[in-house]
py3Dmol code that shows the C-alpha trace and the ligand (Angstrom):
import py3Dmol

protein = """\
ATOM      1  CA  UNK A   1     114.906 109.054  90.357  1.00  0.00           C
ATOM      2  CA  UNK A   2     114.282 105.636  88.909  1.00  0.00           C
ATOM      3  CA  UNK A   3     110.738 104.457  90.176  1.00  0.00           C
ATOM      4  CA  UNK A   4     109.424 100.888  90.238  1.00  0.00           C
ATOM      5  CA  UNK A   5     105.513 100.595  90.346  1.00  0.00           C
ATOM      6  CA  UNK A   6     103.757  97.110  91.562  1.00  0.00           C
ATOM      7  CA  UNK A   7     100.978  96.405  92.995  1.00  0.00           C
ATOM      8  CA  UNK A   8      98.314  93.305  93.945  1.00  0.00           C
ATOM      9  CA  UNK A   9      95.129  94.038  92.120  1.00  0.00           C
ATOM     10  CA  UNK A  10      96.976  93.200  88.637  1.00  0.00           C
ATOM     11  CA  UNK A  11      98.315  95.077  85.761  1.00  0.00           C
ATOM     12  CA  UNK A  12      95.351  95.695  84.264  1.00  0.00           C
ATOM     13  CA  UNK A  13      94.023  97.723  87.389  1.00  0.00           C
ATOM     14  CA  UNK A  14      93.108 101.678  87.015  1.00  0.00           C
ATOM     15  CA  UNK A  15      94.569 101.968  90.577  1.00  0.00           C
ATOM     16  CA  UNK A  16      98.473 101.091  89.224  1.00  0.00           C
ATOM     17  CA  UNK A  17      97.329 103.090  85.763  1.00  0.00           C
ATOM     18  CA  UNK A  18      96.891 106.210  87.927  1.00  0.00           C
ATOM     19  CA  UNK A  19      99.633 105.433  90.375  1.00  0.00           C
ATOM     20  CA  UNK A  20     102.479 105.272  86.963  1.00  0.00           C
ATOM     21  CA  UNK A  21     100.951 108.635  86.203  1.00  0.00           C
ATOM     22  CA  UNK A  22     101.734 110.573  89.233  1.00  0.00           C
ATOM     23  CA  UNK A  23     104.739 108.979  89.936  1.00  0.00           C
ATOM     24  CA  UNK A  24     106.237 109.847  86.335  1.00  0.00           C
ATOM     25  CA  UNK A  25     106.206 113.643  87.469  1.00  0.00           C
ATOM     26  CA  UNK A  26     108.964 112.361  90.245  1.00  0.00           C
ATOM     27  CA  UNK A  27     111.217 110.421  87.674  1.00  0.00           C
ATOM     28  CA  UNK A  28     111.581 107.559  85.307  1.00  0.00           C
ATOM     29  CA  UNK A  29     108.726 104.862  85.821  1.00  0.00           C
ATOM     30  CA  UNK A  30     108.959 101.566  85.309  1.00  0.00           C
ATOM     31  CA  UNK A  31     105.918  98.930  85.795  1.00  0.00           C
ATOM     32  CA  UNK A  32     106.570  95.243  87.303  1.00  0.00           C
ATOM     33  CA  UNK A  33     102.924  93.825  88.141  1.00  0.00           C
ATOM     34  CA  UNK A  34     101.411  90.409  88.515  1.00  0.00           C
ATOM     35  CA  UNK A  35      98.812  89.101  86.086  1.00  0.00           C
ATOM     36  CA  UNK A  36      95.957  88.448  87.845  1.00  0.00           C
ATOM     37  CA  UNK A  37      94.652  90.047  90.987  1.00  0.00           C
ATOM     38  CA  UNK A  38      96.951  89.029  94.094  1.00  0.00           C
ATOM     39  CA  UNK A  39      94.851  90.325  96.237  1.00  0.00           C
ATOM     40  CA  UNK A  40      95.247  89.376 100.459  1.00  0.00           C
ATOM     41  CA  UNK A  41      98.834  87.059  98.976  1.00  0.00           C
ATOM     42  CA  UNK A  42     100.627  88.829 101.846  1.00  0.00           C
ATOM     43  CA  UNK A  43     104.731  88.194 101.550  1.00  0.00           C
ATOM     44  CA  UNK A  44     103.700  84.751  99.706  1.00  0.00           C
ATOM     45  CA  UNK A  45     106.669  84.153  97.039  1.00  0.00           C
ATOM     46  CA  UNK A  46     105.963  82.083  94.286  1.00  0.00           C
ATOM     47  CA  UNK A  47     109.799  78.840  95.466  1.00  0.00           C
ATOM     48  CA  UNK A  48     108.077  75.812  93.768  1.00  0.00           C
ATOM     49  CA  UNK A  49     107.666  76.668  89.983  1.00  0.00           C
ATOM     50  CA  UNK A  50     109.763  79.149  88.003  1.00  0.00           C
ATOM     51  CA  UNK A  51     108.327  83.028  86.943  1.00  0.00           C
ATOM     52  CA  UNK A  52     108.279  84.693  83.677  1.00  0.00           C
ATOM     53  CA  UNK A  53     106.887  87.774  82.384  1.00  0.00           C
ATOM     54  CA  UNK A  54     105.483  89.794  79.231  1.00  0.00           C
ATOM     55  CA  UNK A  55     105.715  93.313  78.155  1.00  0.00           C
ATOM     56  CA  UNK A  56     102.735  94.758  78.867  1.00  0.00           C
ATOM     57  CA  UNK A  57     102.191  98.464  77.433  1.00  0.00           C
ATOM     58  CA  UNK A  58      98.504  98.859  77.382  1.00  0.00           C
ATOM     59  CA  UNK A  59      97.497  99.969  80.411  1.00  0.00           C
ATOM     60  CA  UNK A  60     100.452 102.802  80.682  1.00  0.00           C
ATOM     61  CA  UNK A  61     101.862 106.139  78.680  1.00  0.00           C
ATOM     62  CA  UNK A  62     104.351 105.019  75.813  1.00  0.00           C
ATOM     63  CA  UNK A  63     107.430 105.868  77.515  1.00  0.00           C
ATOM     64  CA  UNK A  64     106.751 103.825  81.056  1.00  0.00           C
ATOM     65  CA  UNK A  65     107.701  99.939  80.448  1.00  0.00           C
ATOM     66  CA  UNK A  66     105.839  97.458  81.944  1.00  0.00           C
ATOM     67  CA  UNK A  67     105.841  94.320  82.587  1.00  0.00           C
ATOM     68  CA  UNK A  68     103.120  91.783  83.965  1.00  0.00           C
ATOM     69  CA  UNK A  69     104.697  88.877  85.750  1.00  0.00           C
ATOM     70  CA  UNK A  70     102.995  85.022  86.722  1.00  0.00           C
ATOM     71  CA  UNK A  71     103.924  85.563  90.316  1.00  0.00           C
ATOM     72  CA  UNK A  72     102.612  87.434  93.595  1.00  0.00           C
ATOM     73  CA  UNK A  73     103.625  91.275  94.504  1.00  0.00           C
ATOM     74  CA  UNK A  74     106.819  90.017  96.054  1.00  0.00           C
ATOM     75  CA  UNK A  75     108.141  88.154  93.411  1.00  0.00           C
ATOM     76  CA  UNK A  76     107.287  91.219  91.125  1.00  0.00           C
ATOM     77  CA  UNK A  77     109.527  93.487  93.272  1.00  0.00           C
ATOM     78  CA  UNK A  78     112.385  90.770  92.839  1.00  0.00           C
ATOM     79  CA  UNK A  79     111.904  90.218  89.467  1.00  0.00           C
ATOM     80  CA  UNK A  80     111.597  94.266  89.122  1.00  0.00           C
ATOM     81  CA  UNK A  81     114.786  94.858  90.825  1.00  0.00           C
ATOM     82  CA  UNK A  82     116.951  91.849  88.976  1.00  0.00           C
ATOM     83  CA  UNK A  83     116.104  93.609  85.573  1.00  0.00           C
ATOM     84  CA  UNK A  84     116.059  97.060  86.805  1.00  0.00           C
ATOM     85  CA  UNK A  85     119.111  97.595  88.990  1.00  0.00           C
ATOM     86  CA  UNK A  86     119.163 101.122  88.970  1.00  0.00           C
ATOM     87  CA  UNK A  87     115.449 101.260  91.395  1.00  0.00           C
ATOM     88  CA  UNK A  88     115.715 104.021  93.854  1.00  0.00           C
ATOM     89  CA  UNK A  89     111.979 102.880  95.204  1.00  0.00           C
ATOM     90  CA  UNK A  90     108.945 100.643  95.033  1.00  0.00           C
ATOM     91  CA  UNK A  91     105.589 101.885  95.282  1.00  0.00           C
ATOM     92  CA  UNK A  92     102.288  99.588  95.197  1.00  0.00           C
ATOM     93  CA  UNK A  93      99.183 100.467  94.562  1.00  0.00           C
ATOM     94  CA  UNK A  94      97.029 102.599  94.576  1.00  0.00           C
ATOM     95  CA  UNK A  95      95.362 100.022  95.735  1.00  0.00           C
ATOM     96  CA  UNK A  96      91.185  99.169  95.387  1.00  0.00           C
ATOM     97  CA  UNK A  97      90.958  98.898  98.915  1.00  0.00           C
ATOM     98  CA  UNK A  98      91.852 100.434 102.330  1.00  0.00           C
ATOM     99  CA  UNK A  99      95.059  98.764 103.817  1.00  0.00           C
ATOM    100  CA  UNK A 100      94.584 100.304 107.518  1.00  0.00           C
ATOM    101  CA  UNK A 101      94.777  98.052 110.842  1.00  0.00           C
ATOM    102  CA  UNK A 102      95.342  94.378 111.187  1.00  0.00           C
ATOM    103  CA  UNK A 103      94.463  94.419 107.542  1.00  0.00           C
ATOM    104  CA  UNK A 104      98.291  95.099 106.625  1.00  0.00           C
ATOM    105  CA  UNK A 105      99.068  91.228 107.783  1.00  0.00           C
ATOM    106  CA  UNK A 106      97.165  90.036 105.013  1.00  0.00           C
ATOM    107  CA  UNK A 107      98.173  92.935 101.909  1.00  0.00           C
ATOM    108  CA  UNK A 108      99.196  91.931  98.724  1.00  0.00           C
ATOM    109  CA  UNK A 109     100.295  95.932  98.439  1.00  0.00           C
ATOM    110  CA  UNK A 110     101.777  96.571 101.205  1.00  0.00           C
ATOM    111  CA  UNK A 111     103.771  93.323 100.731  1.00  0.00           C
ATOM    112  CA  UNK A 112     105.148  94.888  97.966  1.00  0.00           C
ATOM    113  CA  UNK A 113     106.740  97.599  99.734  1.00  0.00           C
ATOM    114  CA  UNK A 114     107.838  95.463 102.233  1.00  0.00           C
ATOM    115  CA  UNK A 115     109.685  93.079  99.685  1.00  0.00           C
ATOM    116  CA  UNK A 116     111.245  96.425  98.546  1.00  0.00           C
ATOM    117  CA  UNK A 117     112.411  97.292 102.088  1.00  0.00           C
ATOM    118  CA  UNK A 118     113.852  93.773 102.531  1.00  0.00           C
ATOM    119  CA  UNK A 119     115.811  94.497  99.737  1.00  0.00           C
ATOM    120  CA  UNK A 120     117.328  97.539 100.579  1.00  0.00           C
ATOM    121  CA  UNK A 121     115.078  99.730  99.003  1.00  0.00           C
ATOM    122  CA  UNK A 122     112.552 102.196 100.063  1.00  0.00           C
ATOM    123  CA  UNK A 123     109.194 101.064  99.671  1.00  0.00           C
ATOM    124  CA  UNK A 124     105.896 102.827 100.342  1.00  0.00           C
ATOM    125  CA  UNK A 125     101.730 101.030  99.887  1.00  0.00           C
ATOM    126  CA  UNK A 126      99.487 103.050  98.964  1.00  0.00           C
ATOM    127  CA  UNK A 127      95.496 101.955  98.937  1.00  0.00           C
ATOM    128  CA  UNK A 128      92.246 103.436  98.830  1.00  0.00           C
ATOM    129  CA  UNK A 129      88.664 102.378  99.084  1.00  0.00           C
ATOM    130  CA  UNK A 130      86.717 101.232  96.639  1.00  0.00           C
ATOM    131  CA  UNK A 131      83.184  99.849  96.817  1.00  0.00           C
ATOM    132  CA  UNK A 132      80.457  99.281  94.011  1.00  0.00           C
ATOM    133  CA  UNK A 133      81.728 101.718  91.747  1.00  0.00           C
ATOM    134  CA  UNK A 134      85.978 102.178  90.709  1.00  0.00           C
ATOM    135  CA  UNK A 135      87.691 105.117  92.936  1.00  0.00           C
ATOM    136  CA  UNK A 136      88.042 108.423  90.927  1.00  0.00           C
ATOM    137  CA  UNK A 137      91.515 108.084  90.477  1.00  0.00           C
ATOM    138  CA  UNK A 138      91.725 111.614  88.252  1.00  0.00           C
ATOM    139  CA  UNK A 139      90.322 113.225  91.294  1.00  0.00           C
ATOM    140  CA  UNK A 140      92.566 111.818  93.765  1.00  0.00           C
ATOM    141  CA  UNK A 141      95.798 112.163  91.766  1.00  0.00           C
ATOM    142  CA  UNK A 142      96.882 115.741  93.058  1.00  0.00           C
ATOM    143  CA  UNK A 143      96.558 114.390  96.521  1.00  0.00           C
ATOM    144  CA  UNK A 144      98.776 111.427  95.470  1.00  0.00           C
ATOM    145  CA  UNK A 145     101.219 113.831  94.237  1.00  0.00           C
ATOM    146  CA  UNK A 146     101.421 115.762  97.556  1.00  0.00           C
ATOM    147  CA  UNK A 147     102.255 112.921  99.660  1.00  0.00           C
ATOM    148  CA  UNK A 148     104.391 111.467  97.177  1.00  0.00           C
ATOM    149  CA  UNK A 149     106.285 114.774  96.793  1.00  0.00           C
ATOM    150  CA  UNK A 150     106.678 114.564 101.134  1.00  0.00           C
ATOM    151  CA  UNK A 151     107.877 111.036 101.150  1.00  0.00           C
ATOM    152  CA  UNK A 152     110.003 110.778  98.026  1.00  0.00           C
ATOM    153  CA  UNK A 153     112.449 114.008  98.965  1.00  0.00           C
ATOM    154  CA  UNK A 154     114.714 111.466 101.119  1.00  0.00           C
ATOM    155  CA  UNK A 155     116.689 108.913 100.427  1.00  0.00           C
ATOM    156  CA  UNK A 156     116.660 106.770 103.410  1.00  0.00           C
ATOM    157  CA  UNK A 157     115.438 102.991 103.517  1.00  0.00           C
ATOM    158  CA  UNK A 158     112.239 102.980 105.233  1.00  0.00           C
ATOM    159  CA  UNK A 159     108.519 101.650 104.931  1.00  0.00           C
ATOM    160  CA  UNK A 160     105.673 103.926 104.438  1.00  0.00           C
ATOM    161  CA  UNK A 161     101.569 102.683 104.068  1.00  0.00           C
ATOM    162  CA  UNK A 162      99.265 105.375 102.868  1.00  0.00           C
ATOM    163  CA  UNK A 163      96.129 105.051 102.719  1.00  0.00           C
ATOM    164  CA  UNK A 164      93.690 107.702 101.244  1.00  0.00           C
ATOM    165  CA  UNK A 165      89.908 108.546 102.418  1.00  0.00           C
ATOM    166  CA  UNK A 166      86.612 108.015 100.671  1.00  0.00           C
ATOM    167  CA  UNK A 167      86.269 111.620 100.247  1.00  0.00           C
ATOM    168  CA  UNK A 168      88.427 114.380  98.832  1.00  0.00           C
ATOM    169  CA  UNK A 169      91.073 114.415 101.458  1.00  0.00           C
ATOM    170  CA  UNK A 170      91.009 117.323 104.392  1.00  0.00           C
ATOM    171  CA  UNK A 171      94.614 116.989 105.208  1.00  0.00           C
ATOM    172  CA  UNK A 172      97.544 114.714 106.395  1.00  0.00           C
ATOM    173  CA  UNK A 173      97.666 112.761 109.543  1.00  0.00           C
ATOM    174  CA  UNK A 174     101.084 110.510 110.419  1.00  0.00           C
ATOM    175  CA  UNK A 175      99.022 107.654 112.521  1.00  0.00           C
ATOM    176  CA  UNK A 176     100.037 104.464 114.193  1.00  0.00           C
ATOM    177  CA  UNK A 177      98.846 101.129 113.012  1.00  0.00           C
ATOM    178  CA  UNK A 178      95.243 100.617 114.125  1.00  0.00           C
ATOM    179  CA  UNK A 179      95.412  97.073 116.908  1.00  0.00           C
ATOM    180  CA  UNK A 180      92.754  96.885 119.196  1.00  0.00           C
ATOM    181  CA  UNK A 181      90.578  95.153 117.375  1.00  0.00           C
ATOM    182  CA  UNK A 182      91.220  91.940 114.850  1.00  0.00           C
ATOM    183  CA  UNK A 183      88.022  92.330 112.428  1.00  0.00           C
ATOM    184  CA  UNK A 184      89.055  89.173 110.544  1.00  0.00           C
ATOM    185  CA  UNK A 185      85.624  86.476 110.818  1.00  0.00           C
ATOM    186  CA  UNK A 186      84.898  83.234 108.692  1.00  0.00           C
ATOM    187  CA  UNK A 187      80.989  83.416 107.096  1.00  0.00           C
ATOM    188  CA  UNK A 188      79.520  80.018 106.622  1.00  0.00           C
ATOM    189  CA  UNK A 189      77.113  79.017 103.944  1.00  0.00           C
ATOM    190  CA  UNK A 190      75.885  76.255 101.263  1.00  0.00           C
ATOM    191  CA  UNK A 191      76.551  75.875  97.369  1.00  0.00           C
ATOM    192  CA  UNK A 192      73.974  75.049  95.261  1.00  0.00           C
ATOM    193  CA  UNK A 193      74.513  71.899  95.991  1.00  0.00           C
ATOM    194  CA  UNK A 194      74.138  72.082  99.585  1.00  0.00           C
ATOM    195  CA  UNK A 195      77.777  71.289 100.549  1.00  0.00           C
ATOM    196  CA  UNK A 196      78.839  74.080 103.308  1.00  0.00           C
ATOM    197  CA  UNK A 197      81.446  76.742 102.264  1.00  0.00           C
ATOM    198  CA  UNK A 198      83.128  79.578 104.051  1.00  0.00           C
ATOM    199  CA  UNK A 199      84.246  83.341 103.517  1.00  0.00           C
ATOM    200  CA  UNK A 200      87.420  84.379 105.328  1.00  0.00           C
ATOM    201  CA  UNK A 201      86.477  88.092 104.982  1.00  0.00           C
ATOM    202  CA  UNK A 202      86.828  91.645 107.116  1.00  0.00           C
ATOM    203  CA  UNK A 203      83.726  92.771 108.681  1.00  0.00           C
ATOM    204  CA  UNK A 204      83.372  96.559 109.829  1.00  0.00           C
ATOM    205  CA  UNK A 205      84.783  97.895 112.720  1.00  0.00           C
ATOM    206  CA  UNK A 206      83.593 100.243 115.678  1.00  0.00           C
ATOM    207  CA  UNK A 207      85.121 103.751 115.310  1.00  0.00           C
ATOM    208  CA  UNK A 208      89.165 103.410 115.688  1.00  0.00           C
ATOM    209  CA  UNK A 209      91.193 105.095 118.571  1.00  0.00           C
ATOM    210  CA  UNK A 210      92.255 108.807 117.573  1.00  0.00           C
ATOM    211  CA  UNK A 211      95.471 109.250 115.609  1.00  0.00           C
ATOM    212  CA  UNK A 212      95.037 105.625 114.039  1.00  0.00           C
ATOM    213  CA  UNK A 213      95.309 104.984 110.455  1.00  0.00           C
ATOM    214  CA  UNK A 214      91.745 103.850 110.593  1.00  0.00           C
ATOM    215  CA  UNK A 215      90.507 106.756 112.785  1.00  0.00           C
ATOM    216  CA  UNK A 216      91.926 108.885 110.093  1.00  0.00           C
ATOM    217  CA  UNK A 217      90.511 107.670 107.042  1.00  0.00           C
ATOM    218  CA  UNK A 218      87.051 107.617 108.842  1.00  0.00           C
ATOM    219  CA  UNK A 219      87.322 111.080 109.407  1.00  0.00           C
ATOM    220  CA  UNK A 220      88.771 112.154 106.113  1.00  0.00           C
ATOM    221  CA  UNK A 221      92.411 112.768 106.081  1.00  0.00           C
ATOM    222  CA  UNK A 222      95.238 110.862 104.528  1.00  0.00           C
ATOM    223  CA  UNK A 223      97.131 108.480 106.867  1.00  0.00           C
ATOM    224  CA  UNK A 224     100.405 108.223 106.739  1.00  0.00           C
ATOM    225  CA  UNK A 225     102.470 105.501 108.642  1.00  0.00           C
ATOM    226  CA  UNK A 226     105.609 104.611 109.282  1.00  0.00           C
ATOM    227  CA  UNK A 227     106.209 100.813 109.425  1.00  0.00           C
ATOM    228  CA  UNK A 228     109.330  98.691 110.691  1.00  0.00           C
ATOM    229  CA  UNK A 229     110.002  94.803 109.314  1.00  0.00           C
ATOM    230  CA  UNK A 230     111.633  93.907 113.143  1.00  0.00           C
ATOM    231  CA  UNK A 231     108.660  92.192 114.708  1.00  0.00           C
ATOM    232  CA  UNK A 232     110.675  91.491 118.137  1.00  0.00           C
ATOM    233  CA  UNK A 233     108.603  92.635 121.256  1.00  0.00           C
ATOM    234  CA  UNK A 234     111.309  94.337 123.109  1.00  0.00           C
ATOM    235  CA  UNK A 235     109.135  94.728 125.982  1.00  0.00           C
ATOM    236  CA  UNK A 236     108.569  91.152 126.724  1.00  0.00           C
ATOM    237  CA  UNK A 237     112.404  90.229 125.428  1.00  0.00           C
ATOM    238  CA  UNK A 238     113.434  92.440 128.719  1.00  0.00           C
ATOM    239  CA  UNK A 239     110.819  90.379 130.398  1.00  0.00           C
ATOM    240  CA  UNK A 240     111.624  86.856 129.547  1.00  0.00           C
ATOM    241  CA  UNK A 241     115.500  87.644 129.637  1.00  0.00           C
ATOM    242  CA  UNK A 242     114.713  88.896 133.564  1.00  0.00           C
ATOM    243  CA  UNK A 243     111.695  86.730 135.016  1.00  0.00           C
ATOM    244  CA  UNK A 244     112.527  83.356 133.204  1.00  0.00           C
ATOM    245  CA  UNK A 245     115.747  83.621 132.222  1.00  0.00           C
ATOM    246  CA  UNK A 246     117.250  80.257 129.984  1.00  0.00           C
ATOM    247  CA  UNK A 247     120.099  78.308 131.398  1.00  0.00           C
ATOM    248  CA  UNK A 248     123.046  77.436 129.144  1.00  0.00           C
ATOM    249  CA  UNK A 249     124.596  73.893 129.595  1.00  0.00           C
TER     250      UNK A 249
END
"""
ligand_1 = """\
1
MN
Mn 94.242 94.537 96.147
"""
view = py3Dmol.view(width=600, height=400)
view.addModel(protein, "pdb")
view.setStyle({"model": 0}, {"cartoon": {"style": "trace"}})
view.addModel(ligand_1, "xyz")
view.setStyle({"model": 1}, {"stick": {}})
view.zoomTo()
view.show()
C-alpha cells in the first residue's frame, strides 16, 4: 500500500512525524506537507500564484520522502498525487488539535482528506488535542495503529475524521458529526496602540449529544466518523420540488 501523509500544522510538526511512523507499518510512506502552519485554510487552494516544493528529510526516517510544499493542505494532496501516482490513500494529521463538530468547516486536516476524496482517493483526518504542552505522540501511537489497521483493510473511496481523546483512549465509538451548536465567536480588543482588533476563535461548548464525535472525545474514546462531500439536503430538495415547485418556460 502506497501511503501519502499531509497535514495543516506544517512539516515540521511532531503530529505528521508520528503520523509517517505508524503509517510506515501499513506500507510505503511518502510525505507531501505545507511549509508553514495552514492551520483553519479549510479547502482554500493556492489558483493565483504557482507552487513549488523542497525535499524535506529531517523531520522523517531515511527511507520516507518528503516533501514540504508553499501551498495549503489541498494543494499538497494535488501536488502529492501528480508526483506520486501510485497513492492508494491520504492521511492528515495527527493533527495539534481536536477536529470534532462544526469545527470540520474550517480544518486545514480534514481538508486534506477531503481533497484526497475529491480525487478519487480514500482519505481519512486524524487530530488530537493539544494545549500548553505537545500531545504524547509515543503514547498515542499504538492507538493510531489500531484504528488505522480498521480503516485501511478496504479499498473503497470514502472519508473518515478521527479524532483521538485527551487521555489514553477507552475504546472506539463510530459517531455522527456534532451540529447543535456553532461555537464559532469574534473577541474584540485594542493593540498597543489602541486601534481595535478581533479574534475569530472557538470557545467551549456545553457537553455534546451522546454518540457525537464531541460527546466521545469528552468522555474518552476515539471517534470515528464517516463523512460524505454531497452537501445536498435531500429533505428539503423533496420539499421545494413538492411545495414550491419552479415553472419551466
Ligand atoms: Mn492544525
Amino acid at each position: 500500500m502506497n501511503i501519502l501523509i499531509t497535514n495543516d500544522d506544517g512539516i515540521y510538526s511532531p503530529g505528521i512525524a508520528s503520523l509517517a511512523r505508524v503509517a510506515s507499518h501499513f506500507g510505503t510512506v511518502r510525505v507531501v506537507a505545507p511549509d508553514v502552519e495552514q492551520s483553519s485554510m479549510g479547502q482554500a487552494i493556492t489558483a493565483s500564484r504557482p507552487l513549488s516544493y523542497k525535499k524535506s528529510p529531517v523531520n522523517f526516517d531515511n527511507n520516507i520522502e518528503a516533501i514540504r510544499v508553499n501551498g495549503t493542505p489541498s494543494d499538497c494532496v494535488a501536488l502529492g498525487l501528480h508526483l506520486w501516482k501510485d497513492t492508494n490513500v491520504i492521511l492528515s494529521g495527527i493533527n495539534l488539535g481536536l477536529n470534532v463538530g462544526n469545527s470540520m468547516w474550517h480544518s486545514g486536516t480534514l481538508a486534506g482528506a477531503k481533497q484526497a476524496v475529491l480525487f478519487g482517493i480514500k482519505g481519512i483526518a486524524l487530530s488530537t488535542p493539544a494545549g500548553e504542552t505537545e500531545p504524547d505522540f509515543p503514547k498515542l501511537e499504538p492507538y493510531v495503529k489500531d484504528t488505522l489497521a480498521l480503516l485501511l483493510q478496504d479499498s473503497t473511496v470514502n472519508l473518515t475524521n478521527i479524532n483521538f481523546p485527551k487521555q489514553q483512549p477507552k475504546g472506539m465509538k463510530y459517531t455522527r458529526q456534532a451540529v447543535q451548536h456553532y461555537d464559532g465567536i469574534v473577541v474584540p480588543g485594542k493593540d498597543p496602540r489602541g486601534k481595535s482588533l478581533y479574534w475569530f476563535t472557538i470557545m467551549p461548548l456545553d457537553p455534546a449529544d451522546e454518540g457525537t464525535d464531541r460527546w466521545a472525545v469528552d468522555n474518552g474514546y476515539t471517534s470515528i466518523t464517516p463523512l460524505r462531500l454531497d452537501l445536498t439536503d435531500e429533505h428539503d430538495l423533496i420539499r421545494l420540488m413538492n411545495q414550491q415547485p419552479v415553472v419551466t418556460p
